[in-house]
C-alpha positions in Angstrom: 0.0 0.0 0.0 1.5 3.5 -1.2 1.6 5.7 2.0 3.5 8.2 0.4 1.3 12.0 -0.3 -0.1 12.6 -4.0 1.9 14.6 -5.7 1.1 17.4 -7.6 0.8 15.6 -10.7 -1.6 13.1 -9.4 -4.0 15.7 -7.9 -4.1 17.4 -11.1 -6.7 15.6 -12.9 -9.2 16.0 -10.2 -8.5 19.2 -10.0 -9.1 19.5 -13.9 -12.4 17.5 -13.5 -14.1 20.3 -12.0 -16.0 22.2 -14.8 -16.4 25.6 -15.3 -19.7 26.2 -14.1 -18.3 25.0 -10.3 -15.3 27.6 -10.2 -18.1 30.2 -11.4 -20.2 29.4 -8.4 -17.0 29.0 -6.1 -15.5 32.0 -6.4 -18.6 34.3 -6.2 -19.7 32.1 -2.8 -16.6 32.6 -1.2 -16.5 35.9 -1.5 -20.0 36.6 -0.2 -19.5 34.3 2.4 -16.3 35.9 3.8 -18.0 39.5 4.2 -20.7 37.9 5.9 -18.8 34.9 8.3 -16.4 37.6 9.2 -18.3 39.9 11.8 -19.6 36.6 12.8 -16.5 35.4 13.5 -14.8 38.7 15.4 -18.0 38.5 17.6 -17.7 34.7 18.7 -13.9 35.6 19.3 -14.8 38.7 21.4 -17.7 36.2 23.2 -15.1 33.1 23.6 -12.7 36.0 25.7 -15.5 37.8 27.1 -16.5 34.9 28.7 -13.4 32.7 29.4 -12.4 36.4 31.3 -15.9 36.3 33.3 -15.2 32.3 34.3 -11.9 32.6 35.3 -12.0 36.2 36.9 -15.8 35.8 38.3 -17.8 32.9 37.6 -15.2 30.2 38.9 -14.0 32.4 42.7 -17.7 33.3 42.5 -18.5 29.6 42.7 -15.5 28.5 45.1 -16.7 31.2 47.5 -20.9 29.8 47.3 -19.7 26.2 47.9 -17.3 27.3 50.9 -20.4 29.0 52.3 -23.0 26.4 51.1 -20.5 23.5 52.5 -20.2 25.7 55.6 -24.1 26.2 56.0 -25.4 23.1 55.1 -22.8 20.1 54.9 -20.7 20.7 58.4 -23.7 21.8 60.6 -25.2 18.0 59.2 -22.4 16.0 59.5 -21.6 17.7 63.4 -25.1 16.8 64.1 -25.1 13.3 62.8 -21.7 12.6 64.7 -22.0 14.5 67.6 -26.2 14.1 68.2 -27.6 11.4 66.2 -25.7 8.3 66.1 -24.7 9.0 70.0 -28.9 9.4 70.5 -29.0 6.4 68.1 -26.4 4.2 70.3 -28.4 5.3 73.6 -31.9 4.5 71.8 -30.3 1.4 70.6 -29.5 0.4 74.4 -32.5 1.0 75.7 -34.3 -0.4 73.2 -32.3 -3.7 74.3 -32.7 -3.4 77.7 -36.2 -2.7 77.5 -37.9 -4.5 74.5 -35.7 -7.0 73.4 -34.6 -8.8 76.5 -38.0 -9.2 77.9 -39.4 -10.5 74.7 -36.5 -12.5 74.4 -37.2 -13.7 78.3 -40.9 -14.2 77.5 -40.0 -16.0 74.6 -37.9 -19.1 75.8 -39.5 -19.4 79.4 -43.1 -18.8 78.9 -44.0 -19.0 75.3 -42.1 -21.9 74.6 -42.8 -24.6 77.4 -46.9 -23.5 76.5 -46.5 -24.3 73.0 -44.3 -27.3 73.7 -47.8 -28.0 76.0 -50.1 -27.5 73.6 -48.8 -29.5 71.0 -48.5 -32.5 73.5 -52.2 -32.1 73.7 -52.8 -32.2 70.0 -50.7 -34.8 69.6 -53.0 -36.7 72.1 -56.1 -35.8 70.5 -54.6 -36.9 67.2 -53.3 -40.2 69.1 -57.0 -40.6 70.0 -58.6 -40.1 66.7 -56.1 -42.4 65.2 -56.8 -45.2 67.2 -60.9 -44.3 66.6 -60.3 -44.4 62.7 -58.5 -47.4 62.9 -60.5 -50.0 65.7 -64.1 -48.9 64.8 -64.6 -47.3 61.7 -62.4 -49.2 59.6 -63.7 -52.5 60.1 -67.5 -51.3 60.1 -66.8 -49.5 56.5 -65.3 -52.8 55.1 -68.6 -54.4 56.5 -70.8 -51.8 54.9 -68.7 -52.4 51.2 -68.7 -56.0 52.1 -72.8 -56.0 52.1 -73.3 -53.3 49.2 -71.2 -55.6 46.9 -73.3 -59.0 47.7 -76.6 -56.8 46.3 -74.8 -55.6 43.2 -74.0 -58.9 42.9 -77.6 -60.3 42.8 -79.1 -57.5 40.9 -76.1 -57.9 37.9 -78.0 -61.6 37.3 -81.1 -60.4 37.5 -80.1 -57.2 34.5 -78.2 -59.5 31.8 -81.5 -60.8 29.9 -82.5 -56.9 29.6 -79.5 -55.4 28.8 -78.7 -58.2 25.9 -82.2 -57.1 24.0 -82.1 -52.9 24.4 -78.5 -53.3 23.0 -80.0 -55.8 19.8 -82.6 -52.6 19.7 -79.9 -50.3 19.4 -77.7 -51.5 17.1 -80.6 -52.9 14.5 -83.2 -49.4 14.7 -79.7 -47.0 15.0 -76.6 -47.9 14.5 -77.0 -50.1 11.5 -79.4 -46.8 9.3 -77.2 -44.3 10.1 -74.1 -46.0 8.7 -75.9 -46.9 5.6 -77.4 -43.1 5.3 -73.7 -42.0 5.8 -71.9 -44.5 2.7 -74.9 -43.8 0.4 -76.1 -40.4 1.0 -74.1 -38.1 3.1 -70.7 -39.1 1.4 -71.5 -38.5 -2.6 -73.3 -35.4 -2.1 -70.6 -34.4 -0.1 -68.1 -35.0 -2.6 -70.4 -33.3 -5.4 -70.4 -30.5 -3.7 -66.2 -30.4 -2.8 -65.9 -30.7 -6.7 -68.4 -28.0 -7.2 -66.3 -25.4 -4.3 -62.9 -26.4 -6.2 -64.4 -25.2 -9.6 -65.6 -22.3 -8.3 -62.5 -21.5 -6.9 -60.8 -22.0 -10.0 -62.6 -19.6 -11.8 -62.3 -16.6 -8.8 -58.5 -17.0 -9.1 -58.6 -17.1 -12.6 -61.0 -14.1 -12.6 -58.7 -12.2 -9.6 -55.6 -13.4 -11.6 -56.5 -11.3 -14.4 -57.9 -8.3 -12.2 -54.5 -7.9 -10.8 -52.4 -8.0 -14.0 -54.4 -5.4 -15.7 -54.2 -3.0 -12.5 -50.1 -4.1 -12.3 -49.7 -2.6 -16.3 -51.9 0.7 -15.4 -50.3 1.5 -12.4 -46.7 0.8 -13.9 -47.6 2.5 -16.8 -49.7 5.3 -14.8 -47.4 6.0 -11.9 -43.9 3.8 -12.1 -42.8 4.5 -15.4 -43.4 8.7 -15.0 -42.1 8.7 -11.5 -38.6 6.6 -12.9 -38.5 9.3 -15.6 -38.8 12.0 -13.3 -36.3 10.4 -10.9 -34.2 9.9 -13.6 -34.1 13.0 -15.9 -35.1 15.6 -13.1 -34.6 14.9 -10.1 -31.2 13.2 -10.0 -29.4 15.9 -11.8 -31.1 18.7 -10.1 -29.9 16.9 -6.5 -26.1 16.9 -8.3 -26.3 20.5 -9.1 -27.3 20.8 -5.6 -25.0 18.8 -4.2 -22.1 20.4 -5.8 -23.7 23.9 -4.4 -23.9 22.8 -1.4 -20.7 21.5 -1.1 -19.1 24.3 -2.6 -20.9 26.4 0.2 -19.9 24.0 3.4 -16.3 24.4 1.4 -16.8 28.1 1.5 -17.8 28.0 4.7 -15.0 26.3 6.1 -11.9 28.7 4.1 -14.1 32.0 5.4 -14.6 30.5 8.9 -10.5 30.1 9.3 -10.0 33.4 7.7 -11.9 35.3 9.2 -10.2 33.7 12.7 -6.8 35.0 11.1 -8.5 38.3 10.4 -9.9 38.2 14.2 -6.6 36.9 15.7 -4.8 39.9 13.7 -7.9 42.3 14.7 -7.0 41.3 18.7 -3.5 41.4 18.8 -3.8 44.9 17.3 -6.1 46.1 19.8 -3.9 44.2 23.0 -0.9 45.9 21.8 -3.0 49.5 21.5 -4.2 49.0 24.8 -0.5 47.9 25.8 1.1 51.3 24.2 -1.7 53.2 25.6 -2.4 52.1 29.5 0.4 49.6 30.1 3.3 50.8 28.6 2.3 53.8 30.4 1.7 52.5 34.0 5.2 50.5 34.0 7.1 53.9 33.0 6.0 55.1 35.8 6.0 52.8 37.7 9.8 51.7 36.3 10.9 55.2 36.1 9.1 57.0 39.1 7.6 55.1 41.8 10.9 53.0 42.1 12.9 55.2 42.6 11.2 57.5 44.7 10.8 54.1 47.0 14.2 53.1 46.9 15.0 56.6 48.3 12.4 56.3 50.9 13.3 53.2 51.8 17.0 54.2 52.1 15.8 57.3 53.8 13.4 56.8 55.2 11.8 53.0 56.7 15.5 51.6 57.2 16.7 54.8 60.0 13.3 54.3 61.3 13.7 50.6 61.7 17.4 50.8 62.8 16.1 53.6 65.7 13.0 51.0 66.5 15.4 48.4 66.7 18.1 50.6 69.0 15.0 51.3 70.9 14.2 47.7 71.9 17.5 46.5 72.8 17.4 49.3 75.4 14.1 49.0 76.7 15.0 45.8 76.6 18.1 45.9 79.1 17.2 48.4 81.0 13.4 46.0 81.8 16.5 42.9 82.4 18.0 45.5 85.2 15.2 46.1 86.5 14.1 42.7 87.2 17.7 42.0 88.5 17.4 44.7 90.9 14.2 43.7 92.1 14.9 40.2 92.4 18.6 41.5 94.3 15.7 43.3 96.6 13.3 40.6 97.1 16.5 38.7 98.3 17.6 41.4 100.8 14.2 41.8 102.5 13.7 38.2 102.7 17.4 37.8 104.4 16.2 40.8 106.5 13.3 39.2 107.7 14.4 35.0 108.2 18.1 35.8 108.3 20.4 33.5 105.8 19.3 30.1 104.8 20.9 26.9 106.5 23.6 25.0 104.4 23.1 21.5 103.9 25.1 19.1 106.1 26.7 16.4 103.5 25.6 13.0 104.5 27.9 9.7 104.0 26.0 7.5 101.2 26.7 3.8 101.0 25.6 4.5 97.3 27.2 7.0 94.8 24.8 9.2 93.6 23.7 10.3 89.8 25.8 8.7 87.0 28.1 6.6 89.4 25.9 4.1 90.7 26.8 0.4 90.1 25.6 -1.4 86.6 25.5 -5.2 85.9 27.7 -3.8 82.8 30.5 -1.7 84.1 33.7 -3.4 85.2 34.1 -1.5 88.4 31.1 -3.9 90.0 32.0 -5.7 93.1 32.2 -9.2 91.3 34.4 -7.8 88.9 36.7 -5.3 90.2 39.9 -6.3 91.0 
């Protein structure tokens, strides 16, 4: 497969199979199009910036700040209520409800409710033992007499029955059965298949009849409506939906080359107007500030803030010693009256230790132990 681009040469043809009659519409298209997709297109670039300024200079803090205050309003005043209220209410509830409701029940359950229906069914099982042994010692054997007796009188009334039965079934084979056969073979079945023959001709003849109908109708509406609305599809139709087509196309094309040219017309338009504005506020507004206001706050920073700060600073250092005198001279007071007052303080008689105090006391570790010194 050739991956390679078309050269000129091989986009040439298509290019020469365009007529004249489509780079007369082109041309004129485009042209119109451009003058009108151009204001268009300067005013969706001015509403693209106008609006990505608004969302990230207003729309976007504007919403950070309403869910700060919306988390702080309604989120954290729920969730301190459901941790600090509800579930704590919830947990008490849930002990109580325990205590009170579930233990009894539970207690009424296993030593009340349980040995009564353990009781009861004893009971019914008694009853049932009962009616059992009823069903099976009495009425048992006085049903198998009672079947026992009705089968000895069927018995005597079956001999009694045969002679009859033997001559109404004679009757009814002879006066019944035996006519209505031969009606059926004789009668019933030729007619029967007269009149099948007779439906089948019949139906013959309707689908011969609608046969006919419907060819006739198929040739006039083919002729009536097929044949002039193929023509029309055809010869009018088709070639007016081409010359549409290659409009249409020719427009969307149009549409597209004034669309990105009109965005290099409104990218040109904006960076003209950002530098105007540049030369005319900012350019401005950094002289100043560049030329002026820096130095003018270099000097009164040099002149000005650093003697002040060097005096605050002098300043604290001696209000600062002369506070650390003062609390050694009233400590060096305190001192005096209190000797005054108690006279001095007793020293501390020394007192032999068997055990050296502080970082010399005996370790299992050190060599200067009693076990291992030498």
């Amino acid at each position: 497969m050739d991956l390679e681009k078309p050269t000129a040469e091989a986009r040439q043809p298509e290019r020469q199979s365009e007529g004249c009659l489509v780079v007369a519409i082109r041309i004129p298209v485009r042209i119109v199009v451009l003058v009108l997709v151009v204001p268009v297109r300067m005013v969706w670039d001015g509403l693209v910036a106008g609006g990505r300024l608004l969302t990230d200079a207003v729309l976007r803090p504007l919403g950070r700040a309403l869910a700060w205050v919306a988390r702080a309003v309604l989120v954290w005043p729920f969730v301190g209520l459901w941790r600090y209220v509800v579930v704590p209410l919830g947990k008490v509830l849930g002990r109580l409800g325990n205590a009170l409701v579930v233990v009894p029940l539970v207690w009424l359950f296993r030593y009340v409710l349980t040995p009564l229906g353990h009781g009861i069914a004893w009971v019914f099982r008694g009853i049932g033992a009962g009616l059992g042994w009823v069903y099976a010692r009495v009425l048992t054997p006085v049903g198998h007499a009672v079947l026992w007796v009705l089968r000895g009188l069927g018995a005597g009334a079956t001999g009694l029955g045969l002679g009859a039965y033997a001559v109404a079934a004679w009757l009814v084979r002879y006066l019944i059965v035996v006519p209505a056969q031969w009606l059926y073979e004789w009668i019933l079945t030729p007619v029967g298949k007269a009149v099948a023959w007779c439906a089948r001709g019949v139906g013959l003849l309707l689908s011969m009849v609608i046969t006919g109908i419907g060819f006739v109708l198929y040739w006039v509406l083919r002729l009536l409506l097929v044949l002039p609305a193929i023509a029309l599809w055809r010869w009018v139709l088709t070639p007016l939906g081409r010359a549409l087509a290659v409009v249409g196309r020719e427009v969307g094309a149009a549409l597209g080359h004034a669309w990105r040219i009109a965005g290099h017309i409104s990218l040109a338009v904006g960076r003209f107007l950002g530098t105007l504005l540049r030369w005319i506020f900012v350019e401005p507004v950094r002289w100043v500030y560049r030329t002026v206001l820096t130095p003018v706050g270099h000097v009164v920073r040099d002149a000005v803030l650093r003697p002040a700060a060097e005096a605050a600073r002098s300043v604290g250092r001696v209000t600062r010693q002369v506070l650390a005198a003062a609390r050694d001279s009233a400590r060096q007071a305190r001192a005096d009256f209190r000797r005054m007052l108690f006279g001095e303080p007793k020293e501390e008689v020394a007192v032999d230790r068997r055990e050296p105090g502080g970082a010399d006391g005996r370790t299992l570790g050190s060599s200067t132990t009693a076990l291992t010194k030498d």
